[in-house]
C-alpha positions as CSV (number, residue, x, y, z in Angstrom):
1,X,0.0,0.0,0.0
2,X,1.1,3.8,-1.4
3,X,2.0,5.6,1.9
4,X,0.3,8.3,1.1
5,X,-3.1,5.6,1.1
6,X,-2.1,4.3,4.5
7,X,-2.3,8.0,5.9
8,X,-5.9,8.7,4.3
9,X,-6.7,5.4,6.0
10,X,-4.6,6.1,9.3
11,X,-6.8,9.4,9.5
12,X,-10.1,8.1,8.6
13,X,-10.0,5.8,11.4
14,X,-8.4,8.1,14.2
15,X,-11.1,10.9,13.2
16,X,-13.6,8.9,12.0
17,X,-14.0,6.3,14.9
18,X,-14.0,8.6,18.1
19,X,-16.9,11.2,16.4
20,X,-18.9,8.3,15.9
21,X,-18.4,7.4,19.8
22,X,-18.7,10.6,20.7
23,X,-22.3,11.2,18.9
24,X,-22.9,7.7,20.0
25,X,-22.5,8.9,24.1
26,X,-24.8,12.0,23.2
27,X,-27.6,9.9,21.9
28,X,-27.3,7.6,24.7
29,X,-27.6,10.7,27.4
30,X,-30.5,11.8,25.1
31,X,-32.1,8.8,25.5
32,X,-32.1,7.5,22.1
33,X,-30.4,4.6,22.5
34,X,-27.8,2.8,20.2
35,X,-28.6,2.6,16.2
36,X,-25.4,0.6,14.8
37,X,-26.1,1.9,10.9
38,X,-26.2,5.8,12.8
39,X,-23.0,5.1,14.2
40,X,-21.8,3.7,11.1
41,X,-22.9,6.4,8.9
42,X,-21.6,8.9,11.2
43,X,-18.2,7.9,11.7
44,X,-17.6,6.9,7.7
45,X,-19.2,10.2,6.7
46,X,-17.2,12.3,8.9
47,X,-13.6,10.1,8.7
48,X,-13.8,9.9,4.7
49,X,-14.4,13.8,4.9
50,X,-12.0,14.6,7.7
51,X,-9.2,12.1,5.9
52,X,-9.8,13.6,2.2
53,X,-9.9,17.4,3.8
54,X,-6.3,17.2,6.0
55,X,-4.4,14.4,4.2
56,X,-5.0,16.7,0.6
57,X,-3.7,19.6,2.1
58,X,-1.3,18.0,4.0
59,X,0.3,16.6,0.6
60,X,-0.5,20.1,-1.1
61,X,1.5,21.5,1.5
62,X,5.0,18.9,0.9
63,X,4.7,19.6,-2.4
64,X,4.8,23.2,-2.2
65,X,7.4,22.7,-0.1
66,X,9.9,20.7,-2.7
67,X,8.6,17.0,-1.7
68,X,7.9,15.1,-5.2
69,X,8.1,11.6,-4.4
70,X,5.9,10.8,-1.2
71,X,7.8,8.4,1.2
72,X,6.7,7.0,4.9
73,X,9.6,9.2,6.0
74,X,8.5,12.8,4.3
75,X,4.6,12.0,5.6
76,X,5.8,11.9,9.4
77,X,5.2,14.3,11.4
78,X,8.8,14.3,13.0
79,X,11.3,15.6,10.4
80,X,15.3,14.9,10.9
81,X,18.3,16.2,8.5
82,X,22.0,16.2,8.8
83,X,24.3,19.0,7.8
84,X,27.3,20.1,7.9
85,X,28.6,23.6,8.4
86,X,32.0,25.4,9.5
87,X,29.8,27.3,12.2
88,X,30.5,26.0,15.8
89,X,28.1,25.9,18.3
90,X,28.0,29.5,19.2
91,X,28.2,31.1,15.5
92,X,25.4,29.2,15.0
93,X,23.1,30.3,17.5
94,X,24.1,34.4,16.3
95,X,23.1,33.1,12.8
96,X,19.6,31.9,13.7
97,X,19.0,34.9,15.9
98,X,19.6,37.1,13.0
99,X,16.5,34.7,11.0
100,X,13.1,36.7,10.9
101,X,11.3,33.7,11.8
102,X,13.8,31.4,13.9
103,X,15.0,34.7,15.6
104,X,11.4,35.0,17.4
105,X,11.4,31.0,18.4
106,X,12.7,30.5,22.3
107,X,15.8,29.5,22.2
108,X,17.4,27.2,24.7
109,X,21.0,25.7,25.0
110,X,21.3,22.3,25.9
111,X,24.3,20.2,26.7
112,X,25.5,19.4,22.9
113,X,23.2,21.6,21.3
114,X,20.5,24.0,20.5
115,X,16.7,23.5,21.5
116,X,13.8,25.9,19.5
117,X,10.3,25.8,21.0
118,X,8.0,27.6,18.4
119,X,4.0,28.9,19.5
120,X,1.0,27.6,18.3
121,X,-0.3,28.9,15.0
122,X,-3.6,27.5,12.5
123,X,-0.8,24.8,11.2
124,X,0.1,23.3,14.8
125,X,0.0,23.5,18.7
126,X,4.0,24.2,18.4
127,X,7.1,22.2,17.8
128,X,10.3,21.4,19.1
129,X,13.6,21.7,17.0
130,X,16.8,19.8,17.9
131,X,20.1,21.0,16.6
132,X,22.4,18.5,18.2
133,X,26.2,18.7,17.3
134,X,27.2,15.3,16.1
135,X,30.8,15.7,15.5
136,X,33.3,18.5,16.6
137,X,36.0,18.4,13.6
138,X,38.3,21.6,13.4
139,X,37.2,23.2,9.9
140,X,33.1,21.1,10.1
141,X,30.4,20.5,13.0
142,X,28.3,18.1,11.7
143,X,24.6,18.7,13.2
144,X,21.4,16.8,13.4
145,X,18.4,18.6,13.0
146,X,14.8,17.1,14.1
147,X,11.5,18.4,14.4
148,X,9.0,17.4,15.9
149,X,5.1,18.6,17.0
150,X,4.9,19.2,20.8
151,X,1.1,17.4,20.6
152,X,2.2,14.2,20.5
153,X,-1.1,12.6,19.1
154,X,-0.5,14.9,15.7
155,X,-1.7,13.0,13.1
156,X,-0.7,15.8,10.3
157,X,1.9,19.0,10.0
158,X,0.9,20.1,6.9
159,X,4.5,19.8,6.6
160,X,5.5,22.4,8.9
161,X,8.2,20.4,10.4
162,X,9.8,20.2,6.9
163,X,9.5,23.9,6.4
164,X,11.5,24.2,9.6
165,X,14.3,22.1,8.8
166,X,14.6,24.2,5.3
167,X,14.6,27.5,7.4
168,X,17.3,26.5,9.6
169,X,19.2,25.1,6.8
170,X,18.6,28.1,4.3
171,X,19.8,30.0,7.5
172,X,22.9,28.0,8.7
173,X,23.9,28.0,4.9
174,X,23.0,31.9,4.0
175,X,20.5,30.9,1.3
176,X,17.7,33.3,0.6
């Protein structure tokens, strides 16, 4: 199966499923009782809708962002790249501050790296970025860069975890 199938089907049932429960419960407080083919109809109607709507953009989205060939690894939510750069740890943090957008993120320094918390906007409830320094060569610092949605039930980014590691790249490596 295509992963970008698996996904449509992953979100039909995780949407799909707990509305149907959840109109079941009100029924049941109404006093209405439990009608399997309501149920049914409820929770297909609202996962097929729920799973075409956010899984469409969601691929609209990676697209826009550069993504052509969908893989299991570019449809997770949690995005990691390696990189190397001649910035150490310290010219690196003065070149993010300097970013528009990464400049406004909080910024905290942990023990072998660099940890970004960013808010919640309409595409997320926030993330967390990782710039951890893998190796500590003279002349290049090899870093590994993850991001990841602070929700941890996030079914779909809309590839905004992507778009941060391409900011902090574009910005480590001066590209406009």
């Amino acid at each position: 199966m295509k992963p970008i199938s698996k996904l449509y089907l992953k979100t039909f049932f995780y949407t799909g499923i707990p509305y149907g429960l959840i109109m079941m419960a009100f029924d049941f407080v109404d006093g209405n009782g439990f009608r399997l083919w309501k149920f049914l109809l409820m929770a297909s109607f609202f996962g097929i809708t729920m799973s075409l709507i956010l899984v469409s953009f969601h691929k609209h989205r990676l697209q826009k962002n550069g993504i052509q060939v969908i893989t299991d690894e570019n449809l997770g939510v949690t995005q990691r790249k390696s990189l190397t750069s001649e910035l150490n740890k310290l010219e690196l943090i003065e070149k993010l501050k300097i970013d528009p957008i990464i400049g406004k993120m909080k910024m905290t320094k942990i023990e072998n790296g660099i940890l970004l918390k960013t808010g919640m906007t309409w595409k997320s409830w926030g993330e967390e970025i990782k710039i951890i320094q893998k190796t500590d060569i003279v002349t290049d610092f090899e870093y590994q860069i993850s991001s990841s949605p602070k929700l941890r039930t996030t079914l779909i980014d809309y590839g905004k975890n992507l778009e941060n590691i391409n900011r902090i790249e574009k910005a480590i490596k001066n590209i406009a």
